[in-house]
N, C-alpha and C positions, 0 to 999 in steps of 0.2 A: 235797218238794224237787225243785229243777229248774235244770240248769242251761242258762241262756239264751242263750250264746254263746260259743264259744271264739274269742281273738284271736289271733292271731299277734304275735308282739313284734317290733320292730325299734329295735334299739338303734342310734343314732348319732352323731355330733359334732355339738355344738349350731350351731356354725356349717354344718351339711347340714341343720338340721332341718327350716325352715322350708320348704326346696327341696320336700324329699323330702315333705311332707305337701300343698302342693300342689300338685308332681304327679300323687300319688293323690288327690288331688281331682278336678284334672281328668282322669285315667284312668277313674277309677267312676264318675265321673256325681255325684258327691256330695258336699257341705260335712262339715268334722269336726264330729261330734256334741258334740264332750267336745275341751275345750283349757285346761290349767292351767297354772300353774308348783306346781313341790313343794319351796320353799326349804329342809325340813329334810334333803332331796338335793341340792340343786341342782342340779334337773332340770326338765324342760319337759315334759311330756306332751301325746300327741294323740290322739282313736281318729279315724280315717276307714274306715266299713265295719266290717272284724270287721280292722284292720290297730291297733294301739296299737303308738305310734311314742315311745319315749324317749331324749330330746337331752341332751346332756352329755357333759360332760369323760372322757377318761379313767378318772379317777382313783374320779370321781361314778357312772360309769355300770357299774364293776368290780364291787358287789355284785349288780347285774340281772341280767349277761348270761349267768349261766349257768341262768336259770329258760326252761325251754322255751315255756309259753304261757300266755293267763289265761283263767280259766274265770269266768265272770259267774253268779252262783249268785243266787238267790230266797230261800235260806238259807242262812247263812253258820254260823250255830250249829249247825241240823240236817247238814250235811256237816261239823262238827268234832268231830259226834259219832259220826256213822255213817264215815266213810271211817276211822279206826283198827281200825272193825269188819271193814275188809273187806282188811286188811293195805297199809295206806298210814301212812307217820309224817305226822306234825306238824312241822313243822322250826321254825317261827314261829306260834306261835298268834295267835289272833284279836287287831287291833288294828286302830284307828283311824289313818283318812288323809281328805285333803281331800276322796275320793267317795263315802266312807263305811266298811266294814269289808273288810281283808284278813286271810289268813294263807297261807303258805306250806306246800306238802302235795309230801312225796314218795312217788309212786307204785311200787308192788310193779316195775315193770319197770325205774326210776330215774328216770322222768321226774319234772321239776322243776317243780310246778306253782305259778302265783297263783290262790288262788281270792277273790273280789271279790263284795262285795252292796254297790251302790249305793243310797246314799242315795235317790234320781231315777233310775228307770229310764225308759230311752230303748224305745217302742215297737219301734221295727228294732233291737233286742237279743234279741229274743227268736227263737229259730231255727226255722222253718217243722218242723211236728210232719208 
């Protein structure tokens, strides 16, 4: 097991989204890797670098913003079964999205994580060993 990237989340009003992603575009030097919509949110999603940007309402955006970051994992199953071992819950078990499998893990110190195995891994996900 390995996890390949931690993002930072930024959540924010669909009408700042488009802004905000590219101007870290043009900040990093770099196009978004990964650009959906997630209609059963209705949400927009974007990674540019190790930044994943989610646009939306209020109302759409109130279950995300208190998960601190996401962790891009190689094993989604292998960490839903080892991290209970190591004293983290499970808040959301494993389930399907349009990148492939998440589940939601709170960690012994309370932090609020995503953890994520894509369908398609993108080679600059993987974090220099």
């Amino acid at each position: 097991m390995q996890i390949l990237n931690i993002l930072t989340r930024r959540c924010l009003p669909l009408e700042a989204f488009e802004a905000a992603v590219a101007f870290y575009e043009r900040l990093i030097g770099q196009p978004r890797r990964l650009s959906f919509d997630y209609p059963a949110y209705r949400l927009k999603l974007a990674q540019v670098a190790s930044i994943l940007f989610i646009g939306g309402s209020a109302e759409s955006l109130a279950p995300f913003v208190a998960t601190d970051a996401t962790f891009m994992v190689d094993d989604l199953d292998g960490y839903a079964q080892h991290l209970p071992l190591v004293g983290a819950d499970i808040v959301e078990p494993p389930k399907d999205v349009p990148t492939g499998r998440n589940m939601l893990v709170r960690h012994p110190d309370g932090m609020l994580v995503e953890y994520v195995e894509h369908r398609t891994k993108h080679p600059a996900d993987i974090l220099p060993v």
